[in-house]
Each structure stands twice: as structure tokens, then as C-alpha cells.
matplotlib code that plots the C-alpha trace (Angstrom):
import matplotlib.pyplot as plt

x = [20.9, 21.8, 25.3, 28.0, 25.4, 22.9, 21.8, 21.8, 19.3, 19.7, 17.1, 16.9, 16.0, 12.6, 11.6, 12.6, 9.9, 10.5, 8.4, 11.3, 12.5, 15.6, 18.1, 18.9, 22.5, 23.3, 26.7, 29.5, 31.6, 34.9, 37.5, 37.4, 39.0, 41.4, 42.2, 41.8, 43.0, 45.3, 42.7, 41.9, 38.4, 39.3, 36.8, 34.0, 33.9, 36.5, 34.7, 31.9, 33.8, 35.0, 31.5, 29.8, 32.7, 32.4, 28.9, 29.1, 31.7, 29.2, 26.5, 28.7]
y = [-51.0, -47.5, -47.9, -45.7, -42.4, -44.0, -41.6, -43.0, -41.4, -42.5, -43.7, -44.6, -47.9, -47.1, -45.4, -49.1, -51.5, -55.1, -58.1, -58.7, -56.1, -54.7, -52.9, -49.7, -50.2, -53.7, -52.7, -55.6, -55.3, -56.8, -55.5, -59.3, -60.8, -58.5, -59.2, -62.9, -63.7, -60.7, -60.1, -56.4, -56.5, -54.1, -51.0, -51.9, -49.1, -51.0, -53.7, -52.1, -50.6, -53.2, -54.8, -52.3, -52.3, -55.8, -55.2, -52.7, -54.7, -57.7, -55.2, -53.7]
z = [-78.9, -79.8, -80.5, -78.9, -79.0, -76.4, -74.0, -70.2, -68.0, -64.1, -62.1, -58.4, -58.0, -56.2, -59.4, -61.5, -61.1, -60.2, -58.7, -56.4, -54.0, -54.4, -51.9, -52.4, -52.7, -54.8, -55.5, -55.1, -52.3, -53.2, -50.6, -48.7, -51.9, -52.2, -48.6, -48.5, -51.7, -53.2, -55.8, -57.2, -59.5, -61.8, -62.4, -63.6, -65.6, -68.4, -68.5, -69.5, -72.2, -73.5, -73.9, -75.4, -78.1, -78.8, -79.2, -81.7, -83.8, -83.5, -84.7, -87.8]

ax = plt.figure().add_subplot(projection="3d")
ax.plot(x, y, z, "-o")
ax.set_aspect("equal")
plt.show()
């Protein structure tokens, strides 16, 4: 892992190859639980932050 400094470079997923096919959008729709159940999925965004920092404390 690169630590905090990795660089992410984009790709479209027709560029990433896989045995299986993908779709081009895999994204999770989660607008029915928030509808069925009250439930808002936070943005996945923190989450991810919140990984990667437990990561690099793990790694320290």
C-alpha cells in the first residue's frame, strides 16, 4: 500500500480486465432502504476514510 501519498488513476471498467463481466455502472443503489426502512448509508466517501486511516496506523 502506498500510504496516504498513493496516487489513484481512474479507469473505466472496460479498460479493467475480469473473467466475469461487469456492468458498467455497479454502484449500490440504496434509496429503497431509506424508504422502507428509514435508513440513510452514509457517504461512502467516510468510510473509506476511515479505512485507509486504520490502515496506516496498523502499518506504523
Amino acid at each position: 500500500m502506498g500510504g496516504p501519498s498513493a496516487r489513484v488513476v481512474p479507469i473505466l471498467t472496460q479498460d479493467y480486465p475480469t473473467p466475469a463481466e461487469r456492468p458498467l455502472n455497479a454502484r449500490l443503489a440504496s434509496e429503497k432502504a431509506a424508504e422502507v426502512f428509514g435508513l440513510k448509508l452514509p457517504d461512502w466517501r467516510i468510510g473509506l476514510q476511515k479505512s485507509v486511516r486504520v490502515l496506516v496506523a496498523e502499518m506504523s
